[in-house]
C-alpha positions as a Python dict, from the first residue, in 0.01 Angstrom:
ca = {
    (1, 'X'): (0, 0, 0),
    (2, 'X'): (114, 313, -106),
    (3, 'X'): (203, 569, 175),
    (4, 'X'): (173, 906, -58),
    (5, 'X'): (-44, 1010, -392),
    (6, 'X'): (217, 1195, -563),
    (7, 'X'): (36, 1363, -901),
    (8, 'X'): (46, 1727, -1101),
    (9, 'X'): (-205, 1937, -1121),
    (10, 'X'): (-392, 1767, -1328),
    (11, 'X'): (-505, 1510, -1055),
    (12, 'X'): (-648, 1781, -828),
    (13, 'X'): (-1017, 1677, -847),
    (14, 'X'): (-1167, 1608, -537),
    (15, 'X'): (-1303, 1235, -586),
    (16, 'X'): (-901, 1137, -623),
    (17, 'X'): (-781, 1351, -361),
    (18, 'X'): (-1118, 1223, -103),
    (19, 'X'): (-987, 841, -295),
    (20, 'X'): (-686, 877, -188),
    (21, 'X'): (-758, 982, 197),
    (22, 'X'): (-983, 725, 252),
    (23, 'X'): (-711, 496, 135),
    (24, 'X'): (-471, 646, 436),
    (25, 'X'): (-234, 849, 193),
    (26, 'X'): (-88, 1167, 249),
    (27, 'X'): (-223, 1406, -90),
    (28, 'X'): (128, 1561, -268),
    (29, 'X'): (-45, 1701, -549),
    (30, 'X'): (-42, 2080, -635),
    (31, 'X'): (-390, 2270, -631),
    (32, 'X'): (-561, 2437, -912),
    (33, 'X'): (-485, 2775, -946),
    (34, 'X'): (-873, 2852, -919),
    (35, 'X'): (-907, 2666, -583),
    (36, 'X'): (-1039, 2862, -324),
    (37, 'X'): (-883, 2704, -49),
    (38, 'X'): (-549, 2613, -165),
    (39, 'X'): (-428, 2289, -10),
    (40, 'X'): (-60, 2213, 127),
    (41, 'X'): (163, 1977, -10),
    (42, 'X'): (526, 1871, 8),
    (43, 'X'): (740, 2083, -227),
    (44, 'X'): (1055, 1855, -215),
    (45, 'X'): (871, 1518, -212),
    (46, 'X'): (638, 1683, -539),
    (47, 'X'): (1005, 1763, -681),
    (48, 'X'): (1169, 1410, -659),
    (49, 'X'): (802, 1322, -856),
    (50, 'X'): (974, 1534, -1115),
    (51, 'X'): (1297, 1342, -1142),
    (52, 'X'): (1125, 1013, -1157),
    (53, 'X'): (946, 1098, -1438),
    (54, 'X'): (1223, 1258, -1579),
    (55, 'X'): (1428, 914, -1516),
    (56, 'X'): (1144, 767, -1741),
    (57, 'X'): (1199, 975, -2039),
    (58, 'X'): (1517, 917, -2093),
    (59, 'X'): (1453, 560, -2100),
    (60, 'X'): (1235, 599, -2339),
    (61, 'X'): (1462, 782, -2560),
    (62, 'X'): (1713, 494, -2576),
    (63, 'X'): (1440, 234, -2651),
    (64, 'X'): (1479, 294, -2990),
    (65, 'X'): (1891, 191, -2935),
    (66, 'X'): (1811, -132, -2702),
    (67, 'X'): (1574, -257, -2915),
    (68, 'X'): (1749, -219, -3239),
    (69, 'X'): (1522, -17, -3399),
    (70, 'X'): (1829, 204, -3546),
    (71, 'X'): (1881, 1, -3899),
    (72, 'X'): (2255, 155, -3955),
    (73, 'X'): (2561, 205, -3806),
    (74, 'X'): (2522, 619, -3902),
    (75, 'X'): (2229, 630, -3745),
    (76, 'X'): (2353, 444, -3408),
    (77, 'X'): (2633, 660, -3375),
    (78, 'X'): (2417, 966, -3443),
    (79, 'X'): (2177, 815, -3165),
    (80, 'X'): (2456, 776, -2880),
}
């Protein structure tokens, strides 16, 4: 079971956020900039969000390389 619901903005509706509570987590998601009440959250625990996802793009970059979906050697080298 997860301990925190780490999400953008995007996620700030308040079904996930009540979801989320009832499930025991502590909410690290942003509010709207149209809240009324704006709601706390962990700045440095929504940053290392950030670098996970980050972590995950680059991955996907270098699918292309791992898989062998680069068909020359030109190509690899321009790749790495």
């Amino acid at each position: 079971m997860a301990d925190y619901s780490l999400a953008d903005r995007g996620y700030d509706g308040n079904v996930i956020i009540e979801q989320a509570r009832r499930q025991g987590m502590e909410i690290v998601i942003p509010s709207e900039k149209n809240r009324t009440a704006q709601r706390f959250y962990d700045k440095e625990r929504y940053n290392l969000r950030h670098l996970v996802e980050n972590a995950f793009l680059h991955l996907k970059r270098w699918r292309g390389i791992a898989t062998g979906c680069v068909k020359n050697t030109a190509s690899f080298l321009a790749a790495v």
